[in-house]
C-alpha positions in Angstrom: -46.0 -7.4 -26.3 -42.5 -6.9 -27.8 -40.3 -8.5 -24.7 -37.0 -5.8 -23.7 -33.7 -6.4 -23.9 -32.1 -7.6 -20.7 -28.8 -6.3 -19.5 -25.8 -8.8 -20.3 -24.9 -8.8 -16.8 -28.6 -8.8 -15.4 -28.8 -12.4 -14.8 -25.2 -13.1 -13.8 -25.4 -10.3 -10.8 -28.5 -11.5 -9.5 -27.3 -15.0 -9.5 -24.1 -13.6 -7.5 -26.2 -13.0 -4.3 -27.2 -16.4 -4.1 -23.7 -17.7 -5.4 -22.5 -19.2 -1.7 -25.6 -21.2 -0.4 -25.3 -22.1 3.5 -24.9 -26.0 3.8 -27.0 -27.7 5.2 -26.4 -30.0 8.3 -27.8 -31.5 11.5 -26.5 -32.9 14.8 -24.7 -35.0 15.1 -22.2 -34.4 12.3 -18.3 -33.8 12.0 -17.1 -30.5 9.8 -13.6 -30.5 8.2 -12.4 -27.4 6.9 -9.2 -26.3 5.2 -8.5 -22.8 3.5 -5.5 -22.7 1.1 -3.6 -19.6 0.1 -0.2 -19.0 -2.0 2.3 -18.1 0.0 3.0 -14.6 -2.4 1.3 -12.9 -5.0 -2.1 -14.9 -4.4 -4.4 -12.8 -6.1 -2.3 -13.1 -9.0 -2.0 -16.8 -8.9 -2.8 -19.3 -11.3 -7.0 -20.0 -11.0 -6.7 -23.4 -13.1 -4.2 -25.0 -10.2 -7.1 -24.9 -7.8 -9.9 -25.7 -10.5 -7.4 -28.9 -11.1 -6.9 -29.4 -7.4 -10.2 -29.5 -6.5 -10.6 -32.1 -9.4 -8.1 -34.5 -8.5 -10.1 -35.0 -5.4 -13.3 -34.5 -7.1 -11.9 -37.7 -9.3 -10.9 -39.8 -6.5 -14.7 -40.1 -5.3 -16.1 -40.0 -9.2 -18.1 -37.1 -8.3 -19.1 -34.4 -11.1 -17.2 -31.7 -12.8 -17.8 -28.3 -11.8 -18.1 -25.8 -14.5 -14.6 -24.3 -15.5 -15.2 -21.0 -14.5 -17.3 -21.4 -11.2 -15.8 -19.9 -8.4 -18.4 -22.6 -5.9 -19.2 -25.7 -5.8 -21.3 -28.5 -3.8 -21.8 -32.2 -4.2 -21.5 -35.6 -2.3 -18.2 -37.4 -2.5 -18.4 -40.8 -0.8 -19.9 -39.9 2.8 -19.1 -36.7 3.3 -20.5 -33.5 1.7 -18.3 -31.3 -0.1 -18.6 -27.6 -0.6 -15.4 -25.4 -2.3 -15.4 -21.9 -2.9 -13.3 -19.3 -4.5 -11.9 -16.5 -2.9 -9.9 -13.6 -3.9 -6.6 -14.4 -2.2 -7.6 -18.1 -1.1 -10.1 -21.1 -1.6 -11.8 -23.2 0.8 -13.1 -26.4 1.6 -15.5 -27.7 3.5 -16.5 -31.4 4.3 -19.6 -32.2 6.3 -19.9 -36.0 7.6 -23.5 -37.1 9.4 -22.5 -38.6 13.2 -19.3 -38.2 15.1 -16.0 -40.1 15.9 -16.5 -41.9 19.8 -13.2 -39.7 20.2 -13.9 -35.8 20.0 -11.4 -34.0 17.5 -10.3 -37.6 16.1 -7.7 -36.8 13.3 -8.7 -39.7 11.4 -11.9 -37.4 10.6 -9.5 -35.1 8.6 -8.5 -38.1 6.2 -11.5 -36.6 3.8 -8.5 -35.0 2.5 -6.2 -37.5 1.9 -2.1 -36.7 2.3 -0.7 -37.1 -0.6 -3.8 -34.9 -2.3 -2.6 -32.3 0.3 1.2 -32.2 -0.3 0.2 -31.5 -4.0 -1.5 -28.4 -2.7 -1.0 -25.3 -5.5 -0.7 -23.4 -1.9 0.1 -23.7 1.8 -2.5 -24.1 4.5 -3.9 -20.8 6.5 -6.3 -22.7 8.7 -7.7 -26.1 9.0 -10.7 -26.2 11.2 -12.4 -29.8 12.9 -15.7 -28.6 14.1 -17.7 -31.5 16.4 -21.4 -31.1 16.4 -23.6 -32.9 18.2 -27.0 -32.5 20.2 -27.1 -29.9 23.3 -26.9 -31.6 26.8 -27.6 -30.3 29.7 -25.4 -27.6 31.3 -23.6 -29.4 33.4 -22.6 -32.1 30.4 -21.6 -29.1 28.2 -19.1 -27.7 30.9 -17.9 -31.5 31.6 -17.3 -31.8 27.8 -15.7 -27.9 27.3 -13.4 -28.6 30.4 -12.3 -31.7 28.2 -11.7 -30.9 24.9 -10.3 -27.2 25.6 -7.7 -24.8 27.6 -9.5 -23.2 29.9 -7.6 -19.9 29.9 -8.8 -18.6 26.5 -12.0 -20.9 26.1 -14.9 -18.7 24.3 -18.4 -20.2 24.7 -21.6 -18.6 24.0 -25.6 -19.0 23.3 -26.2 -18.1 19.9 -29.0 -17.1 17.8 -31.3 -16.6 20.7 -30.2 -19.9 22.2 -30.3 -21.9 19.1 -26.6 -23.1 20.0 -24.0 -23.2 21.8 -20.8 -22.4 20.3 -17.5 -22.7 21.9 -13.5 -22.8 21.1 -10.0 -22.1 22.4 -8.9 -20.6 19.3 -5.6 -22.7 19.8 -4.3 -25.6 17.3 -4.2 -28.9 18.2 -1.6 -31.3 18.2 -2.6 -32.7 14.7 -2.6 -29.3 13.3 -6.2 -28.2 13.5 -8.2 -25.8 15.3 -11.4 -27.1 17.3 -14.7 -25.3 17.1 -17.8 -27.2 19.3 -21.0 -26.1 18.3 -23.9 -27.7 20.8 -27.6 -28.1 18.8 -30.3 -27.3 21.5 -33.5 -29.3 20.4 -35.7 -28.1 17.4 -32.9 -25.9 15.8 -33.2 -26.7 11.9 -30.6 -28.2 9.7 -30.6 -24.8 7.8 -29.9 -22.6 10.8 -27.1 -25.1 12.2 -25.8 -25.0 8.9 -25.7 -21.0 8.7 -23.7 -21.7 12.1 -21.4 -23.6 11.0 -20.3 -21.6 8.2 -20.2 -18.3 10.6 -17.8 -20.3 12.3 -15.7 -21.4 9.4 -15.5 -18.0 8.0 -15.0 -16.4 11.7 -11.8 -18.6 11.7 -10.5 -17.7 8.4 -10.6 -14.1 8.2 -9.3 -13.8 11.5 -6.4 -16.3 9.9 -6.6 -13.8 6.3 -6.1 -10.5 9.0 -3.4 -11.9 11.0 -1.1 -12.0 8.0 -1.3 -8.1 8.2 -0.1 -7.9 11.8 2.9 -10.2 10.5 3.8 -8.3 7.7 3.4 -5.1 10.2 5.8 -7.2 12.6 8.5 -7.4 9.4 8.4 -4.3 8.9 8.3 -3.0 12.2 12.6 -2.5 12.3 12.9 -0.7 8.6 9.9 1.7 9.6 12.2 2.5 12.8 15.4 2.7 10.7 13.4 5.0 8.2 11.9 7.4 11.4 15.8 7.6 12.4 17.1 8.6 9.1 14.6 11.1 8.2 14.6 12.7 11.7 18.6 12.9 11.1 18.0 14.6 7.9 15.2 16.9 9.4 18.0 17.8 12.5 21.1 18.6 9.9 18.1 21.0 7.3 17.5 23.1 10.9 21.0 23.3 12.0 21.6 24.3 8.3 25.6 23.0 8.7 25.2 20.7 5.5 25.0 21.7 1.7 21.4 21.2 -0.3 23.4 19.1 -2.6 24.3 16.8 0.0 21.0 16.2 1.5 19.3 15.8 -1.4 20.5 12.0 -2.0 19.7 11.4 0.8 16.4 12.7 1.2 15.3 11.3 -2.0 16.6 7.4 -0.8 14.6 7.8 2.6 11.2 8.7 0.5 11.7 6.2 -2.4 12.1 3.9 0.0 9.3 4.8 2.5 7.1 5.2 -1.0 8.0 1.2 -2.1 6.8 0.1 1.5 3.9 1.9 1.0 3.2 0.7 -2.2 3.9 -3.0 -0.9 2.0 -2.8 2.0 -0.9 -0.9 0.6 -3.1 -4.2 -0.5 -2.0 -6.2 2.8 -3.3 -3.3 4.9 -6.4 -3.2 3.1 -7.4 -6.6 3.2 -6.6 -6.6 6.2 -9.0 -4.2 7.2 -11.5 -5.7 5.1 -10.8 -9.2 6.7 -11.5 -8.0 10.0 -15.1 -6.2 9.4 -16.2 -9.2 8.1 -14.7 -11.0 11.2 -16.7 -8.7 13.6 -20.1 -9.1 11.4 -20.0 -12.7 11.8 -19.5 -12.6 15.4 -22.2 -9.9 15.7 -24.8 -12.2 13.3 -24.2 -15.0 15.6 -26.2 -12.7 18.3 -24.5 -14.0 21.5 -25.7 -14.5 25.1 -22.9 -14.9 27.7 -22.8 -18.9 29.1 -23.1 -19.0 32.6 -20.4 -16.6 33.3 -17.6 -17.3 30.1 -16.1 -14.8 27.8 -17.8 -14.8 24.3 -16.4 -14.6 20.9 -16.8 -11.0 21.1 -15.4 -10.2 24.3 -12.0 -12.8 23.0 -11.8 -11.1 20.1 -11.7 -7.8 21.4 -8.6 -9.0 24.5 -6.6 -10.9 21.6 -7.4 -10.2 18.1 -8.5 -6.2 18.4 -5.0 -5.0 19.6 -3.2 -6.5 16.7 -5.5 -4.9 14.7 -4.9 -1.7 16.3 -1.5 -2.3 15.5 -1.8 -2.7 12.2 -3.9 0.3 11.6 -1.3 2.5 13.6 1.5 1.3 11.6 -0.5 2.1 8.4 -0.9 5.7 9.8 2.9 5.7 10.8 3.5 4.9 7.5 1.6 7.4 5.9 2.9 10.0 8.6 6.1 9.4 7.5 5.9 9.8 3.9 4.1 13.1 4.7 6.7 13.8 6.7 9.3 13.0 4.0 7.0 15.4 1.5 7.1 18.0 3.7 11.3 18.0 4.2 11.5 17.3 0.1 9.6 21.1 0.1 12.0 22.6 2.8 14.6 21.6 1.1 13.3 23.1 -1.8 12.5 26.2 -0.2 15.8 26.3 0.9 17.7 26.1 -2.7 15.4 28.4 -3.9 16.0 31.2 -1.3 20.2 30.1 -1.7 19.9 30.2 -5.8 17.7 33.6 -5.1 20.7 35.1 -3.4 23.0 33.6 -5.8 21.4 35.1 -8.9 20.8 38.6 -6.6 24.7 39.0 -6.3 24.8 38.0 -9.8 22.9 40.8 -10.8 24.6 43.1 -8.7 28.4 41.8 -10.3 26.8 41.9 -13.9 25.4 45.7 -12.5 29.3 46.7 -11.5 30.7 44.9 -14.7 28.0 47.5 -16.9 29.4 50.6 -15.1 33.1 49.1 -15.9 32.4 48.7 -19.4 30.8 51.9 -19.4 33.3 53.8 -18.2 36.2 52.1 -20.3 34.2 53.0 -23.1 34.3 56.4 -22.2 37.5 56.2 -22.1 38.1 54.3 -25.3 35.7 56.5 -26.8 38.2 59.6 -25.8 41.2 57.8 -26.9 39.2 57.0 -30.5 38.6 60.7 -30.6 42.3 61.7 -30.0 43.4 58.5 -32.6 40.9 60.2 -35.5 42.0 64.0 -35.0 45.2 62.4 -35.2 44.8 61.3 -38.6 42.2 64.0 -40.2 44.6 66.7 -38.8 47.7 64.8 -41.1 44.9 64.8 -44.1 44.2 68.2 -43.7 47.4 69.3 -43.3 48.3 67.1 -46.5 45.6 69.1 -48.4 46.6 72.7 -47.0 50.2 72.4 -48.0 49.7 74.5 -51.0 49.4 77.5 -48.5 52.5 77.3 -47.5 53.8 79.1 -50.6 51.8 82.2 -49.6 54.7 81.9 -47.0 52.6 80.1 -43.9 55.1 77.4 -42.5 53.8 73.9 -42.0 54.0 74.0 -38.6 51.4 77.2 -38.2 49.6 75.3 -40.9 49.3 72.1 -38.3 48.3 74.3 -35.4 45.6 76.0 -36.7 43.7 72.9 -38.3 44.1 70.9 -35.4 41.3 72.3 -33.0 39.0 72.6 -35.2 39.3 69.2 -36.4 39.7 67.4 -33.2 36.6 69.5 -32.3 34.5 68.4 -35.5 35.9 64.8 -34.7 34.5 64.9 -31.6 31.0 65.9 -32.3 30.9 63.4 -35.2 31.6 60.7 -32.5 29.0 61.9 -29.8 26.2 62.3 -33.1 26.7 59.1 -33.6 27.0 57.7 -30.3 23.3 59.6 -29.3 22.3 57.8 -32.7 23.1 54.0 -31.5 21.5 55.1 -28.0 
């Protein structure tokens, strides 16, 4: 059997879906996690930085190489597990280390990554995440130990994955920098579920970090949107009261849209990551399955009391955004409108003076037409008279002579002139 040709792509899209494996862990173990992003024009940045990055601390431990185009990779450096991964604005990594400092959130657990590998960072840090977990007490030691290591006030604990875990964090950074995630193994739960967990977690964390950056770029802009609303409302106020000159409100109209079309234009991408960061925020929560623990908020009910309104925000500013540069279309065709009716009136009474300056020349025609009649009889009677002198020696005096050629001649003149006037019409 002849074998067919496989797509180019066949093998490399099939291998995508399984391109970001779930680690792997079990209770009790310590999870360090840090996501890096440029601070501007990240999708655009330099890939090799991070590819060298991640191999100047790949070298430290003598681990393996990934492959120079691999946007994952997982191995064992020293004690810890190591797992990077490539994002589109951002990278990540992820440190897994089997048992757990006798102090909870123990800074020294961080030192995976070591300092001075961190200050050469091709980025700045978005979130940095120390996740304790250990084996599920009872109720009463879980509450002890949640009363301990976080602020009551905005503490979010839950049962997840029909009481597989329990999962639990203030959402708050910590002195040394980091935010704390507990995650509670009840007994039997496999390594590969707590390690699906964990990563839930991870990634709950950082796209709530990635859509944040939205509501601050919507809080920057916040006072030139306002500025914007003022100006254009002005310009809409002085186009109804219609006291200003087209030419005038032009400039400025076209200043107001350029510039509401460049924030537009500069915001477009923010706003829709940012809407993309937070779907995948509320999936993860939503795989996690949650059951409320003994009375305490859940992710899902935090996230809709904290983190939902400033994404409401951010999706009302997009639509005030758009509003206005609807708005700013709609004034640009007014305006419009409103030099087209003012040039229609202008070329109206130009008609109407181009009409009057016709019937001028018309009748000055006429009348140079009459004068050009009287100027031609003038001469043709003199050449007539010239070539009837010879009757004056039948005894006819000049003057008789004159008078009796001149009507007829002024009257042939005259019908010469209309001929050929009816000729050119």
């Amino acid at each position: 059997m002849t074998p067919i040709e496989d797509h180019p792509l066949r093998y490399a899209l099939a291998n995508e879906l399984h391109a970001r494996p779930f680690p792997v862990a079990q209770a009790p173990c310590t999870v360090v996690f840090l996501a890096i992003k440029k601070p501007v024009a990240a999708v655009a940045r330099d890939r090799a930085e991070d590819m060298a990055h991640l191999i100047d601390l790949l070298d430290r431990h003598g681990a393996q190489h990934p492959q120079p185009d691999a946007t994952h990779y997982a191995s064992q450096i020293g004690r810890h597990w190591l797992k990077w991964e490539h994002h589109t604005e951002f990278v990540t990594y992820t440190a897994i280390t089997q048992n757990v400092s006798e102090r909870a959130f123990n800074p020294a657990d961080f030192e995976v990554f070591p300092p001075d590998w961190l200050m050469a960072s091709p980025g700045q840090r978005v979130t940095s995440i120390m996740l304790r977990v250990v084996p599920r007490p009872d109720d009463g030691a879980t509450q002890a130990a949640l009363a301990d290591w976080f602020e009551p006030e905005s503490l979010a604990v839950s049962r997840v994955l029909d009481d597989s875990a329990i999962c639990a964090s203030d959402f708050r950074i910590d002195p040394a920098g980091h935010m704390r995630f507990a995650l509670f193994v009840s007994e039997g739960t496999g390594r590969r579920r707590t390690g699906r967990i964990i990563q839930r977690l991870c990634e709950i964390e950082t796209y709530k970090a990635m859509s944040m950056l939205g509501f601050a770029r919507v809080k920057a802009l916040m006072p030139q949107i306002g500025e914007l609303d003022r100006q254009l409302t002005q310009l809409m106020g002085e186009m109804t009261k219609d006291t200003t000159h087209p030419d005038d409100l032009l400039p400025q109209l076209l200043a107001t849209s350029t510039e509401l079309e460049t924030l537009s234009a500069r915001s477009a991408f923010r706003f829709a990551a940012t809407g993309a960061y937070e779907a995948i925020v509320h999936q993860r929560i939503e795989a996690l399955r949650e059951d409320r623990f003994h009375g305490r908020q859940t992710f899902a009910d935090f996230m809709m009391r904290r983190y939902d309104p400033a994404m409401r925000t951010v999706k009302a500013t997009e639509r005030r955004l758009q509003a206005l540069s609807d708005r700013a279309i709609r004034a640009g065709d007014l305006l419009r409108t409103r030099v087209d009716v003012e040039r229609s009136a202008q070329n109206q009474a130009l008609l109407e003076s181009m009409d009057r300056r016709a019937d001028l020349a018309l009748r000055l025609q006429h009348t140079v037409e009459g004068l050009s009649v009287v100027a031609i009889s003038y001469y043709a009677v003199s050449l007539v008279s010239y070539l009837l002198y010879p009757l004056t020696n039948a005894g006819i005096s000049k003057g008789m002579l004159t008078a009796g050629v001149t009507l007829p001649v002024v009257a042939l003149v005259w019908l010469a002139v209309r001929r050929i006037r009816r000729k050119l019409e």
